[in-house]
N, C-alpha and C positions, 0 to 999 in steps of 0.2 A: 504494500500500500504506500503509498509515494503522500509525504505532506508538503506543502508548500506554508510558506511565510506568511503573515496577513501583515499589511503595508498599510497603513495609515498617513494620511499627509494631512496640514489642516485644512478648514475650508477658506477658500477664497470668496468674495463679494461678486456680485457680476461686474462690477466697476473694474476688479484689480485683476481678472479675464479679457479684457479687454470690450466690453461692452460700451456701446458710444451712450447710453441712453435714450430717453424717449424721443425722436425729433422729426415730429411730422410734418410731413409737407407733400408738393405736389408739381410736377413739371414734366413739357413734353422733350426729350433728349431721341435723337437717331431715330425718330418714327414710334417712339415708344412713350405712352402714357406712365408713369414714373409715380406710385404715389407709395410712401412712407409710413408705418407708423398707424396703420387705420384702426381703428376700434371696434370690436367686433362682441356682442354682449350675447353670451350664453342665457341658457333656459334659467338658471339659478343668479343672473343676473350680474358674474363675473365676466370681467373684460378681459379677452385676450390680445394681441395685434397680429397685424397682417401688413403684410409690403405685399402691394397690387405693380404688375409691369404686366401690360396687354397694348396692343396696336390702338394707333392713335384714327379711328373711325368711329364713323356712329352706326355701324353694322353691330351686329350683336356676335359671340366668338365664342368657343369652348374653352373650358378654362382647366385649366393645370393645378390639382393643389399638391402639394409639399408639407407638411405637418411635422415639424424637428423639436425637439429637445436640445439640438446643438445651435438655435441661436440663429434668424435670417440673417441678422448681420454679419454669419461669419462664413467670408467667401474667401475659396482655397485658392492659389497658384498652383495650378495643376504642372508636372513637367509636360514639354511638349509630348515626348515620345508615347505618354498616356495616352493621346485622340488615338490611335491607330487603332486602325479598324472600328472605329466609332465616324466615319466618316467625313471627319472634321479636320482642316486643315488646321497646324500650329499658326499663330500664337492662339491659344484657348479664349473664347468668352469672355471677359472680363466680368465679372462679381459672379460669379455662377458659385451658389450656396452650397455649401458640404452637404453633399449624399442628395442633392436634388436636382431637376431638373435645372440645362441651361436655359435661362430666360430670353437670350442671347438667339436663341437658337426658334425655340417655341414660338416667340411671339412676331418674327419674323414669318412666319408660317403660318398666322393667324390664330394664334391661341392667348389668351389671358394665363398667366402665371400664378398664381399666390401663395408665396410661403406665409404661413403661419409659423409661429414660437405655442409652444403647449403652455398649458396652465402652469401657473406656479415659476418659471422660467423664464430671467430675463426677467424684463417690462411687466410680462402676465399677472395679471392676480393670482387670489389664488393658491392652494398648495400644490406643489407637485407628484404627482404621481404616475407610476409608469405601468405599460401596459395593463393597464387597469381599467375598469368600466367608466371611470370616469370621465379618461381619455377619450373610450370610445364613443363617449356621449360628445365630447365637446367634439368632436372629429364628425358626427352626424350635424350639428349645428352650426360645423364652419362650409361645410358640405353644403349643407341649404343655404345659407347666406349665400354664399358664393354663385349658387345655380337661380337665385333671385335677386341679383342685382341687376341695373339697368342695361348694364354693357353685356351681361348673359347670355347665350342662348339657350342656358336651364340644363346643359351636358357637362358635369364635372367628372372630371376623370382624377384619380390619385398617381403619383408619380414619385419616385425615388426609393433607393434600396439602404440593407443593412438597418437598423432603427428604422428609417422612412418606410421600409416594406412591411416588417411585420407587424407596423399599426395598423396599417393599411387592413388587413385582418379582422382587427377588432371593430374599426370605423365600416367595412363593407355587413358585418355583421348585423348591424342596430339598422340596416334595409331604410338608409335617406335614400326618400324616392329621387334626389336629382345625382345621384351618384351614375353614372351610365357606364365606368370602366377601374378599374385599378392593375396597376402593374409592378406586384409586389414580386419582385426580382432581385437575387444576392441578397437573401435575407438571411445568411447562414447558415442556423441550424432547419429551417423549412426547404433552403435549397440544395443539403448535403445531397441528397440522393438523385435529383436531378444533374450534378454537377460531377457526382462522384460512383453513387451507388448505382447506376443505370452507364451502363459502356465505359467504365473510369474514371479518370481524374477531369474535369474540362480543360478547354482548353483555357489558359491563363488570361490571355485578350478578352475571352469572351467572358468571363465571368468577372472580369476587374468594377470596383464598383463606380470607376469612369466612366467606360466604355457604356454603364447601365443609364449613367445618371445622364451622361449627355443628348443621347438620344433616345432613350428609354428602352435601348436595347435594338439592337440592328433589327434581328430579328421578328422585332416584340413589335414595334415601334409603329406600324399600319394597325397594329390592332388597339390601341389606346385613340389612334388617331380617329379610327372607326366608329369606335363607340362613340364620342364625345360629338362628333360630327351626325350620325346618324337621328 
């Protein structure tokens, strides 16, 4: 029987993480509607936020949610050599959220974006808790918010992997009627056997959780696009 160490550090503030705080606002940049910081009030009447990036038209779009515990504002440098095979030329996106969809990407192709931060995290009200019904309740109610705003056309699909995927789970669970797809992919232990136990090991490009987040999976990527559109 093998034990491992329990490691303790103490806790940091979101401040001393690097979190910018609250700062809403709203602007069109590169064709892209840009708004910060929005306030989104659960059934129990706690606030979470939302960063909204969708095309700048008055047509109505499908919209992309993102649902993190790591924070919208915290967006990675990807190395170049990561796009490969995700069909994206170097240099990457610029602000593309850890483990979510590129915004960069989506909403050139007529999609709305919207990361949320979970309850409790960050900004959020709130306590935090994880995979938990409570989660999945607020994930039904950013769900419908989202599939009933103006800019809508009422198709929300969920997107991104690792944490991002297996909420995904919980949120399609609680049946929000404007849910129309999720693409809960590299979610670890739900995608072992897909990856691993079914013909081997994957292949490493394919399963990296870039290659997922960018375009929501080479593969995969006409069928998120489908549902939200149909």
């Amino acid at each position: 029987m093998f034990e491992f160490p329990l490691l303790m550090t103490e806790a940091k503030s979101p401040h001393q993480n690097g979190y910018p705080g609250l700062r809403p606002s709203s602007e069109v940049r590169d064709g892209k509607r840009i708004e910060r910081d929005v306030a989104v009030s659960m059934r129990d009447g706690t606030i979470l936020y939302v960063d909204i990036l969708r095309p700048e038209t008055e047509a109505r779009v499908p919209v992309l949610l993102a649902y993190t515990p790591y924070g919208k504002h915290n967006t990675i440098d990807f190395q170049p050599n990561l796009a490969e095979g995700a069909d994206i030329d170097p240099p990457l996106p610029a602000g593309t959220v850890f483990e979510a969809p590129a915004a960069a990407y989506w909403v050139a192709h007529g999609y709305a974006v919207v990361y949320a931060d979970t309850r409790g995290s960050w900004g959020c009200e709130g306590n935090a808790t994880y995979f938990s019904l409570q989660e999945a309740l607020d994930g039904y109610d950013l769900v419908e918010w989202a599939g009933t705003q103006a800019w809508s056309n009422g198709k929300v699909g969920m997107s991104g992997v690792s944490y991002l995927a297996l909420v995904q789970y919980g949120v399609a669970a609680t049946r929000p009627p404007h849910l129309a797809a999720i693409t809960a992919v590299w979610s670890g232990e739900s995608e072992r056997g897909l990856h691993a136990g079914r013909g081997g090991a994957g292949h490493p490009r394919e399963s990296s959780p870039v290659h997922c987040t960018l375009r929501g999976i080479r593969h995969r990527r006409s069928a998120i696009g489908a549902g939200c559109r149909q």
